[in-house]
VEXLOSE-735122 format. One record per residue (C-alpha): x, y, z; chain; residue number from 0. Coordinates in steps of 0.25 Angstrom, whole numbers. Layout:
% VEXLOSE-735122
X_Y_Z_ch_i
X_Y_Z_A_NUM
...
This chain:
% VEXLOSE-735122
X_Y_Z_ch_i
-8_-260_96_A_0
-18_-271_99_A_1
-15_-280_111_A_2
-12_-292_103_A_3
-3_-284_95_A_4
3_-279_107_A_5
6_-291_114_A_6
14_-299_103_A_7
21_-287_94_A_8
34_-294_88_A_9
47_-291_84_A_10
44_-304_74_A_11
32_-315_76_A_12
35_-329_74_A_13
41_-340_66_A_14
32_-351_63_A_15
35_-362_56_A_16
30_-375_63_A_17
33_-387_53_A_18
29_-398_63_A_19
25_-410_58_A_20
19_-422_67_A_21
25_-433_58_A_22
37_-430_54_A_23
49_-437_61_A_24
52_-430_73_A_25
63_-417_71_A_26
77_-417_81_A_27
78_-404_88_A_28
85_-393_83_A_29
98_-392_86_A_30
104_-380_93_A_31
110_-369_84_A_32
125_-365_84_A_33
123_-351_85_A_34
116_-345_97_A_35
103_-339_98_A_36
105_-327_106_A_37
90_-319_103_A_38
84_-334_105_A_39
89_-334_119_A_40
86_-320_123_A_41
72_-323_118_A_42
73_-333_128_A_43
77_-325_139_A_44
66_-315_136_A_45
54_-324_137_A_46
57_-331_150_A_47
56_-316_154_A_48
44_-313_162_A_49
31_-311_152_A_50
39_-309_140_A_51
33_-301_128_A_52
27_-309_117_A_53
39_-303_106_A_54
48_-310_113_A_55
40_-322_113_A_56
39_-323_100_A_57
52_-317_97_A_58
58_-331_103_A_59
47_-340_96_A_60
52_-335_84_A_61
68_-336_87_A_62
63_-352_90_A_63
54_-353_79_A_64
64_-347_68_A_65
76_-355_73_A_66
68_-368_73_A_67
70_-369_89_A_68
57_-375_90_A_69
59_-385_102_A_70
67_-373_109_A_71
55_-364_108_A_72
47_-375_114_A_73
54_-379_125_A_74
55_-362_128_A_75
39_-360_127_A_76
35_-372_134_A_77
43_-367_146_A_78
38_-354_145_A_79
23_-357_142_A_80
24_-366_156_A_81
31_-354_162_A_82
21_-342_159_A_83
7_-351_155_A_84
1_-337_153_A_85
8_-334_142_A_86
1_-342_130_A_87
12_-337_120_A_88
21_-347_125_A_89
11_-359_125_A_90
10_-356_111_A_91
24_-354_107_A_92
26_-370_114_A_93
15_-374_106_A_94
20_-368_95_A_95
34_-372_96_A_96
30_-387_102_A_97
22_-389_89_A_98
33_-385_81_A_99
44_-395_88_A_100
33_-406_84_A_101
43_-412_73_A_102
53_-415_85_A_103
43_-424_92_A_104
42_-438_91_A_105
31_-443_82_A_106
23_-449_91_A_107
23_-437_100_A_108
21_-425_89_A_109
5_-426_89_A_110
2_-423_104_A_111
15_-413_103_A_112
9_-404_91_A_113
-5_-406_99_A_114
1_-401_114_A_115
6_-389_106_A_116
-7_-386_98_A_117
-14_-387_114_A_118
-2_-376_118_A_119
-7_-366_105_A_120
-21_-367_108_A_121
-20_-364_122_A_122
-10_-353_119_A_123
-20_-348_106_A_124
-31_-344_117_A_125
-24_-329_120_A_126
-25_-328_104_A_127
-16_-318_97_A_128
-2_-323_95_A_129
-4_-336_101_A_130
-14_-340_93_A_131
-7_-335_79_A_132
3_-345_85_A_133
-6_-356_87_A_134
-13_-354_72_A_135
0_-354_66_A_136
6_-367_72_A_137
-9_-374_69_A_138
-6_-371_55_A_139
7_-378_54_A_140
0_-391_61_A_141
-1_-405_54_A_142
-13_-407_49_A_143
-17_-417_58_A_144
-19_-407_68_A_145
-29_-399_61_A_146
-25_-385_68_A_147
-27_-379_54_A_148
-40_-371_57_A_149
-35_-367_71_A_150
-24_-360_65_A_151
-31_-355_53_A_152
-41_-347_64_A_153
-29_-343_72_A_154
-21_-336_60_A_155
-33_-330_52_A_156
-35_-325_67_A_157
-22_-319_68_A_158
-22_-312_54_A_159
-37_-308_56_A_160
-31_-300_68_A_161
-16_-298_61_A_162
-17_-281_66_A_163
-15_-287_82_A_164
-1_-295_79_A_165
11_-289_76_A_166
18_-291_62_A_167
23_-306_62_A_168
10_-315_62_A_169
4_-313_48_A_170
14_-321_39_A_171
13_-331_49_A_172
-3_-332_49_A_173
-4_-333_35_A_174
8_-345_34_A_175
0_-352_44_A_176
-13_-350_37_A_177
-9_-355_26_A_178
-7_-368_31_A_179
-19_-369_40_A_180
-27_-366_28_A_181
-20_-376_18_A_182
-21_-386_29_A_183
-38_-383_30_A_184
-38_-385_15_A_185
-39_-370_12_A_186
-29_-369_1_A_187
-33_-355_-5_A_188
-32_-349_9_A_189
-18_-355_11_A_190
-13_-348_-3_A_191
-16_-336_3_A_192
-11_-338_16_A_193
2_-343_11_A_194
1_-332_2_A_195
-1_-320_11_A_196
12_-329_19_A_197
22_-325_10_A_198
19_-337_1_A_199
34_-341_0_A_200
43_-350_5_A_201
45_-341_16_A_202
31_-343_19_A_203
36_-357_28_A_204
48_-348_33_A_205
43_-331_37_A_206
33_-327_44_A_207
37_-314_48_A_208
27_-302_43_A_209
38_-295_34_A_210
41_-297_19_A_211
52_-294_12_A_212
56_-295_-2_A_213
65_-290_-11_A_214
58_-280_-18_A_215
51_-273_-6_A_216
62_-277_4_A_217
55_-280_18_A_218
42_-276_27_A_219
41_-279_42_A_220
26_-281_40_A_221
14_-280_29_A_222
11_-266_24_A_223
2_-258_32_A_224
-2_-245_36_A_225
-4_-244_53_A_226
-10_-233_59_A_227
-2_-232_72_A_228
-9_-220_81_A_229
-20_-213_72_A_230
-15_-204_58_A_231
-2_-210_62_A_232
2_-223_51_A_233
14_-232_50_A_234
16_-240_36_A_235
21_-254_39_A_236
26_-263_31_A_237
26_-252_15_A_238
41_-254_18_A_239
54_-259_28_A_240
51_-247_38_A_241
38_-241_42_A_242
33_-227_38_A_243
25_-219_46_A_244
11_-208_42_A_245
8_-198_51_A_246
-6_-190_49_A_247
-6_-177_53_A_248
-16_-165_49_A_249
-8_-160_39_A_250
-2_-174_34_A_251
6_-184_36_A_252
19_-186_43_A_253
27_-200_38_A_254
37_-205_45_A_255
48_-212_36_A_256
46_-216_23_A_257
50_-230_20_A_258
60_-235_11_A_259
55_-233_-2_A_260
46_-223_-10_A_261
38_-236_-12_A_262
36_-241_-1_A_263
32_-228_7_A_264
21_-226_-5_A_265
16_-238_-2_A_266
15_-233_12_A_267
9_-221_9_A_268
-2_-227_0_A_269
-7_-232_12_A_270
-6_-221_20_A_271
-15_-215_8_A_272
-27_-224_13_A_273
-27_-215_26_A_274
-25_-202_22_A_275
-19_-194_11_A_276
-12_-184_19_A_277
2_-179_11_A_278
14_-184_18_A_279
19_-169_24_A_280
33_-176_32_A_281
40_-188_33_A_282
49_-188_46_A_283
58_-199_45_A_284
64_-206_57_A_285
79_-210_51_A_286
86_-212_37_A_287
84_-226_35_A_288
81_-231_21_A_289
67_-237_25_A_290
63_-225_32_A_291
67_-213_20_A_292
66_-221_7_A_293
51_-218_4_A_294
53_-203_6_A_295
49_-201_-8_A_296
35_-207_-6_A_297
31_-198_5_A_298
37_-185_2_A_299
29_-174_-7_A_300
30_-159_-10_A_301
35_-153_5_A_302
35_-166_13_A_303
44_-164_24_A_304
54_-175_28_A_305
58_-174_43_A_306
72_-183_47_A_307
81_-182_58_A_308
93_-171_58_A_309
104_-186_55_A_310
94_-190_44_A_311
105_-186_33_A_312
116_-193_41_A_313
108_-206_42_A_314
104_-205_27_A_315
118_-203_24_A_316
123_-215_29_A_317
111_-225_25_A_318
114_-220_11_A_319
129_-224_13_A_320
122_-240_17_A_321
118_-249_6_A_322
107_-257_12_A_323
112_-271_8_A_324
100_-279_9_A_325
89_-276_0_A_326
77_-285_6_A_327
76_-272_17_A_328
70_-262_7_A_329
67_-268_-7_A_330
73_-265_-20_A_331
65_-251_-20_A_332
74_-245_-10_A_333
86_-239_-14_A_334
96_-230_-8_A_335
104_-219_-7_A_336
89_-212_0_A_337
88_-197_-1_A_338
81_-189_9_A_339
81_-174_11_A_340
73_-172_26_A_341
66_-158_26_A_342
67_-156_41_A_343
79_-163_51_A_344
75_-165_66_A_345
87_-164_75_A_346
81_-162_88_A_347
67_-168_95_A_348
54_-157_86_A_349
39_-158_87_A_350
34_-156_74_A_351
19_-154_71_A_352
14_-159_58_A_353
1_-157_55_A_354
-4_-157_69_A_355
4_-169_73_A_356
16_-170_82_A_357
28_-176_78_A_358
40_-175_89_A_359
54_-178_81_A_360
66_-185_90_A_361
79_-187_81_A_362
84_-198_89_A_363
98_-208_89_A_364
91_-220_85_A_365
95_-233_85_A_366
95_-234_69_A_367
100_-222_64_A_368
105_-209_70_A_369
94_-200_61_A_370
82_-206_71_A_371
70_-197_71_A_372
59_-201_81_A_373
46_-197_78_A_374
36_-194_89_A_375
21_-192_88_A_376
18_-189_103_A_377
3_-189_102_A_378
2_-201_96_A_379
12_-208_104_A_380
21_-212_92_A_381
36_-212_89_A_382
40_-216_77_A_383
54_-221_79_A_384
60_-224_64_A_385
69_-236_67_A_386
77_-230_80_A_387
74_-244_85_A_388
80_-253_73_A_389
85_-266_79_A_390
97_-267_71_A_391
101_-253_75_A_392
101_-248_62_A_393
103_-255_50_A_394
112_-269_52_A_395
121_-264_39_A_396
122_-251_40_A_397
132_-244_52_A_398
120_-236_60_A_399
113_-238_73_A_400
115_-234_87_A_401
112_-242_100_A_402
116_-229_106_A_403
105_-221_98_A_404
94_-233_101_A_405
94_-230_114_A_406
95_-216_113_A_407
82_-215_106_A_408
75_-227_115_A_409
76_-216_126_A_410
73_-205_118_A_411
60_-212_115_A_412
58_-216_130_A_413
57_-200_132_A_414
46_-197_119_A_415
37_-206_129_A_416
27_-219_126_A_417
23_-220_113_A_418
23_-230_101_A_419
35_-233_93_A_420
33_-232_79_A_421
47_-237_73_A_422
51_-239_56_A_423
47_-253_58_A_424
34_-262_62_A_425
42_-273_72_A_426
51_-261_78_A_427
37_-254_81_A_428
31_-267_85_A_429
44_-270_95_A_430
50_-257_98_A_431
39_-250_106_A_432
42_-239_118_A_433
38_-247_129_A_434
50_-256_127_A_435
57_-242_125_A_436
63_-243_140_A_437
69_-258_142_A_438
74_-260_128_A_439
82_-246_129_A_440
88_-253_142_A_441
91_-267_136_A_442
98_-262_124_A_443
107_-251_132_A_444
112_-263_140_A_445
116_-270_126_A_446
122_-258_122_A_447
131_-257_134_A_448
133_-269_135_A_449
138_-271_120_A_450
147_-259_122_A_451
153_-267_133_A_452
154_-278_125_A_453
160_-269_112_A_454
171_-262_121_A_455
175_-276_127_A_456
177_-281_113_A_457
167_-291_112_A_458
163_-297_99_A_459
148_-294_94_A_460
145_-309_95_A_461
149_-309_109_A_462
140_-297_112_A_463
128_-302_105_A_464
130_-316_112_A_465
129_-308_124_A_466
114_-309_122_A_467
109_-299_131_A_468
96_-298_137_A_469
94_-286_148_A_470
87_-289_159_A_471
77_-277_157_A_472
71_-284_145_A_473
67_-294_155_A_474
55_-285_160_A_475
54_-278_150_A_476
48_-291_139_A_477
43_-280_127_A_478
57_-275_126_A_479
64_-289_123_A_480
59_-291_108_A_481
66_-276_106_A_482
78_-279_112_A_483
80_-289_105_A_484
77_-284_92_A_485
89_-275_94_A_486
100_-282_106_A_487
110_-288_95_A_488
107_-277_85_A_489
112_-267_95_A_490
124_-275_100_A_491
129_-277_86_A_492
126_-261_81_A_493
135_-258_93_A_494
147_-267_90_A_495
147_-262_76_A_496
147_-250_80_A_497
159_-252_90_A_498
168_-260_84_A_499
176_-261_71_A_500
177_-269_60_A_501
188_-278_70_A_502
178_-284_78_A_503
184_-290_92_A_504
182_-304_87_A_505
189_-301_75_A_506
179_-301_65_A_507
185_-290_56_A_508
199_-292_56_A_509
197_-303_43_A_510
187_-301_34_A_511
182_-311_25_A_512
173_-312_13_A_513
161_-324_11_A_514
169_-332_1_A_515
182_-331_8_A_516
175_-336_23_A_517
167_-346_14_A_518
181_-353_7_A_519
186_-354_21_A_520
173_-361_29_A_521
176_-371_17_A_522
187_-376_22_A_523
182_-379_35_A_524
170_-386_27_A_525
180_-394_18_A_526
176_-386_5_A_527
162_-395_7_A_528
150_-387_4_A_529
141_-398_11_A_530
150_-394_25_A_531
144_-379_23_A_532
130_-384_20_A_533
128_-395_31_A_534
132_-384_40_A_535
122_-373_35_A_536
113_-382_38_A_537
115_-387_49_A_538
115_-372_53_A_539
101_-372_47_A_540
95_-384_55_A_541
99_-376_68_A_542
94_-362_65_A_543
108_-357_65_A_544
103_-350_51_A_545
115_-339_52_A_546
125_-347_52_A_547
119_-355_41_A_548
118_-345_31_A_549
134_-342_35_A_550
139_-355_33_A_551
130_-357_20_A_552
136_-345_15_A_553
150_-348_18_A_554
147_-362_11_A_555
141_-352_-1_A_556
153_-346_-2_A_557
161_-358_-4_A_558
152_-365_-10_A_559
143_-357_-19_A_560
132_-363_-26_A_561
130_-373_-16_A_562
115_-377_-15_A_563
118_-385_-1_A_564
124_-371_5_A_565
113_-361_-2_A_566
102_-369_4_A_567
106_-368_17_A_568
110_-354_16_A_569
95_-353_12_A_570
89_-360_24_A_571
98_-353_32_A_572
93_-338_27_A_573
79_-346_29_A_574
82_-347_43_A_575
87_-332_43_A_576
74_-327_38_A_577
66_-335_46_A_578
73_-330_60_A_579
76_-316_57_A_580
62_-314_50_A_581
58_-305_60_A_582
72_-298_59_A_583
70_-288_47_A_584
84_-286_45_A_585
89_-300_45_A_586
76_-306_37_A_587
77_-297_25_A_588
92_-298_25_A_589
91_-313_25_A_590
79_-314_17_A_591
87_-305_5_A_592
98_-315_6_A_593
89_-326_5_A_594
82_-320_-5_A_595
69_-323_0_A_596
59_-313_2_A_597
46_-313_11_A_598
32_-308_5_A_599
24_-297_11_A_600
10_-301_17_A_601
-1_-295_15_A_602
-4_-281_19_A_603
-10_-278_31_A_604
């Protein structure tokens, strides 16, 4: 890995939507929301930590950024860029954020604001990298008047020129910005195909996160690509939801999982076909999920052996019992009940040498499912992982996942020794890496017994995950935080499910209600006006409380169906979803499905 790449990999890049204008009337502030922004804060905390890694930078630009916080963020990275001045990250984020609170300033003011935050980007833009991909795509939203358009222009084609040093995150972005610079250079073919290779929606003005995902090919972290980690050894990214695996050896290839369907991993498989035409001897597939066995078909030939672990059938079994309810994961391709007969079951740690390569195989707990296989190539310092380390602790819907068996397999991999991580998914490989092993094993045991505590007390789950707890060994330890909090409420709410019953200590349970039935009685309180619903959806809307929004829109649905008031709001509010959460798979495509809005592919790299 580069070290541009290196110093900036993300669990998610960066919202950018800067919409200043220096004649308009001046904008009020936003006001606050109702409900609280618990990741926000601890963002917060984590940067006024000592030299905190750029994830978690980023990570709170973009919770400020997708919640329209923009005079927050500059008040935060103001005081932090006069705190650590060696740190040009922050003098670009003030910038960046001070040119966005332009609208806000008096008119008189505005011009020498915006100018005081161009001088802040281009002193920040001469480390390069990041900085400067920030500064190019604030230039392109500039006023004419200002005529930044070339700078910005040279600093995008910079970054995509270079697009293999940053992580997935930046692309969509670049090319949203270059299609204004190069509409506002008087370059309109160029800024067709800019806007093009953007998505060339709607969304266009709204996502600029790397992945897709449409209704017919369900989602994709990242553009297609086949990456040679470590040589003869290839992951195929971005072919399907999960990531699949090659594995040369001198007599074959070992795959590692098989996608979600025989599509998809055919597709893969083409462009392993550019490298070598070895046949596909194994397949060793690290758990039963849908996305990891569903392209089976594609790979298997006369005598391929399938390797799983000894719990496989178990797993199987109950995913098969599961109707996945959303179907923006997968695409209409995939289909259940899945079917797969393994040819060889590993119930204890084996060395297996296939074709003059080693493959160590450690059935593990996992934190996903309990048929974890963990595959370790020992001279190439790899591990293949599978999803052991899913954030959601299995799937959101489906009754799986163990914080017990999380950390049971973090210390498990602690023993195998350094190496790289290579998981079923690009940001969970980008995040999840053995160095952060060690502190984030400690952080969340802490959670664990402390939502134990908290479960046996009688606590509600509200109350737990208001708790907002930050360890203090995340506090030197800055590459660990981004992780942590990928998975900190996830595993606070896989536990209480697991613990409690369907009486829940703050009574939820005890009186269950359908949509119409709650949406008859809200009515009342609104007066049986169908204006009362909507002013407050979008009041809701205006403060970023987007959530709340969509509830009350859809309460106000239920009483009031048809209403073209209450289904614009309810709109805007999974706009405002979509936008937060669209470096949150899960969240993004299920919000996105219920929106019915899809995100095009870009273009492969």
């Amino acid at each position: 890995m580069s070290r541009h790449r290196q110093r900036f990999v993300l669990a998610g890049c960066l919202l950018v939507v800067l919409g200043c204008s220096v004649v308009a009337p001046p904008r009020p502030p936003q006001p606050p929301r109702l409900t609280r922004q618990r990741l926000l804060e601890s963002l917060e905390q984590a940067v006024r930590w000592r030299d905190p890694a750029t994830p978690t930078v980023m990570m709170l630009a973009n919770e400020y950024l997708s919640g329209h916080h923009d005079r927050a963020g500059y008040s935060y990275f103001e005081a932090r860029a006069r705190q650590s001045p060696e740190r040009p990250l922050f003098t670009a984020l003030t910038g960046l954020f001070q040119a966005r609170t332009a609208p806000e300033i008096p008119l008189l003011q505005r011009v020498d604001w915006v100018e005081d935050a161009i001088g802040k980007l281009d002193r920040a833009a001469r480390r390069g990298g990041l900085e400067r991909y920030l500064r190019g795509i604030v230039f392109a939203e500039l006023p004419a008047r200002f005529q930044r358009a070339p700078q910005a222009i040279q600093d995008l084609e910079a970054m995509l020129a270079a697009a293999d040093q940053f992580p997935p995150g930046f692309q969509r972005g670049a090319w949203r910005g270059l299609s204004k610079a190069y509409a506002a250079v008087d370059r309109p073919a160029d800024a067709e195909r800019a806007r093009s290779r953007a998505g060339g929606t709607a969304d266009g003005d709204l996502l600029l996160a790397d992945a897709s995902v449409t209704a017919a090919e369900g989602f994709r972290f990242v553009p297609p690509a086949l990456v040679e980690v470590s040589p003869g050894v290839y992951v195929a990214q971005g072919y399907d939801f999960a990531d699949l695996a090659f594995v040369v050896t001198g007599d074959g290839i070992v795959a590692i999982d098989a996608g979600t369907t025989t599509a998809s991993a055919a597709t893969a498989v083409a462009a392993l076909r550019t490298r070598t035409q070895a046949p596909i001897r194994h397949v060793i597939v690290t758990h039963a999920h849908w996305d990891h066995i569903g392209g089976l078909a594609a790979l298997q030939g006369p005598g391929t052996e399938i390797i799983a672990q000894a719990r496989f059938a178990d797993e199987l079994a109950v995913d098969n019992s599961v109707a996945v309810p959303f179907h923006f994961f997968f695409g209409t391709q995939a289909h259940g009940p899945y079917h797969a007969a393994p040819t060889r079951l590993v119930e204890r740690t084996e060395t297996l040498e296939l074709g003059g390569t080693r493959f160590v195989l450690h059935p593990a707990r996992g934190g996903e499912t309990g048929d974890a296989l963990l595959v370790q190539l020992p001279d190439a310092k790899l591990t293949f992982v599978g999803d052991v380390f899913m954030p959601y602790l299995g799937a959101p819907f489906v009754a799986e996942g163990s914080a017990a068996g999380l950390l049971d397999t973090i210390a498990q991999l602690r023993t195998l020794g350094p190496g790289r991580l290579i998981h079923g998914h690009p940001p969970l490989t980008a995040n999840f890496t053995f160095e952060v092993l060690e502190p984030l094993g400690a952080a969340l045991a802490e959670v664990h017994t402390r939502t134990l505590a908290e479960i046996h007390d009688g606590r509600a789950l509200a109350d737990i995950l208001d708790d907002n707890l930050m360890p203090a060994v995340l506090a030197a330890q800055p590459g660990a935080v981004v992780p942590f909090l990928l998975m900190r409420d996830n595993l606070v709410e896989r536990d209480y499910v697991q613990r409690t019953g369907y009486w829940k200590p703050d009574g939820e349970g005890m009186e269950v209600f359908t949509r119409a039935e709650w949406g008859r009685a809200v009515d009342l309180l609104a007066g049986g006006r169908e204006a009362t619903f909507s002013g407050a959806a979008a009041t809701l809307n205006e403060r970023g409380d987007f959530g709340m929004a969509l509830k009350i829109a859809e309460l106000g649905l239920a009483a009031h169906p048809g209403s073209a008031g209450l289904t614009e709001q309810r709109r805007r509010a999974l706009d405002g979803l979509r936008s937060t959460y669209q470096f949150n798979p899960f969240k993004f495509l299920i919000y996105s499905e219920m929106a019915g809005a899809e995100l095009v592919p870009l273009p492969r790299r």
